[in-house]
C-alpha positions as CSV (number, residue, x, y, z in Angstrom):
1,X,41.0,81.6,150.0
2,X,37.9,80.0,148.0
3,X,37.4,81.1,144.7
4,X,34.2,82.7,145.1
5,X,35.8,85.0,147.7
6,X,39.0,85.3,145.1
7,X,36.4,86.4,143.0
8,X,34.8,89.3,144.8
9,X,38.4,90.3,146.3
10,X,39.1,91.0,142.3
11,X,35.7,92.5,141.3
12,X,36.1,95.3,144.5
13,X,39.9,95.9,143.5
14,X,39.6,95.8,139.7
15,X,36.4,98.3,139.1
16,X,37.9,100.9,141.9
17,X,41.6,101.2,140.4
18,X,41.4,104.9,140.1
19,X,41.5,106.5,137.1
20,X,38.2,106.0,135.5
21,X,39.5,104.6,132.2
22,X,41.1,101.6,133.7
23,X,38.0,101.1,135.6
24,X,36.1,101.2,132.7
25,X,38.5,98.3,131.6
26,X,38.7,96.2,133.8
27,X,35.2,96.3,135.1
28,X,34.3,95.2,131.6
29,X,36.6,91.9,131.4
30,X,35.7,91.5,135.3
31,X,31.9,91.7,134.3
32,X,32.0,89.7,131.7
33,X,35.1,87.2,131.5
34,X,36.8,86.9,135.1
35,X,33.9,83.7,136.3
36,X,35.8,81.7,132.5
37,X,39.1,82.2,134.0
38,X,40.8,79.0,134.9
39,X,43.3,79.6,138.3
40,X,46.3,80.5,136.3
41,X,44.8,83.3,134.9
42,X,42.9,83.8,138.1
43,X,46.3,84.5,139.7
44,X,48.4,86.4,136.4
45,X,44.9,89.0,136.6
46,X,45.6,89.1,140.4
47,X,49.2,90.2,140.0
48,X,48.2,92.6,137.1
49,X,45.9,94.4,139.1
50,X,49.1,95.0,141.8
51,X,51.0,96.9,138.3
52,X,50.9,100.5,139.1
53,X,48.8,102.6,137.6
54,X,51.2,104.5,135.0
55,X,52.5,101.2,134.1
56,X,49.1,100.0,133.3
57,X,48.1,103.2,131.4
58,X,51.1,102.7,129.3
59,X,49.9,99.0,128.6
60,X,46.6,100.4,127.6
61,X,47.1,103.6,125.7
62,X,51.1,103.9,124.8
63,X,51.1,100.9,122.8
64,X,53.9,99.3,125.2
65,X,54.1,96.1,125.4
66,X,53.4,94.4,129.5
67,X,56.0,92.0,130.4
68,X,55.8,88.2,129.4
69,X,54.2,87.4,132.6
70,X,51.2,89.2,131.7
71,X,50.9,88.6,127.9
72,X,48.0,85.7,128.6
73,X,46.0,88.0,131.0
74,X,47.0,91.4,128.9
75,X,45.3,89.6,125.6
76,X,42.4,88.2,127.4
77,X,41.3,91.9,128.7
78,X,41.9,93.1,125.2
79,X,40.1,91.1,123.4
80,X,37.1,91.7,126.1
81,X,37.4,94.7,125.2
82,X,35.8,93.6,121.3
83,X,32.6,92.3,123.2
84,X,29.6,93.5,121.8
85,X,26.7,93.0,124.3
């Protein structure tokens, strides 16, 4: 798949997760940090968005740490998070 359609796959998946607080999330580091992503972190976001939803709100909220596999990605959305626009 080309990256622009990698791309789109993420921003429909990513901004329509469910609960509206992870939307909120990700739809933030999606609108303004997913095009700077180089394909390693392309693919780590990819297999962060598959993390169910209670797992991810634990991430997010609980102050549990995700597993090593998605420290990179888990710090990127984090510190997108700071952006002030």
């Amino acid at each position: 798949m080309n990256r622009n359609l990698r791309l789109k796959r993420i921003q429909i998946i990513g901004k329509r997760r469910g609960s509206k607080e992870l939307d909120i999330i990700f739809g933030r580091f999606i609108d303004y940090s997913l095009e700077d992503l180089d394909d390693s972190l392309l693919k780590q976001f990819e297999k962060f968005l598959e993390v169910n939803e209670p797992d991810l709100q634990s991430y997010f909220f609980s102050h549990i740490s995700p597993p090593k596999e998605f420290e990179a990605i888990f710090q990127k959305i984090l510190d997108s998070l700071n952006f002030k626009a």
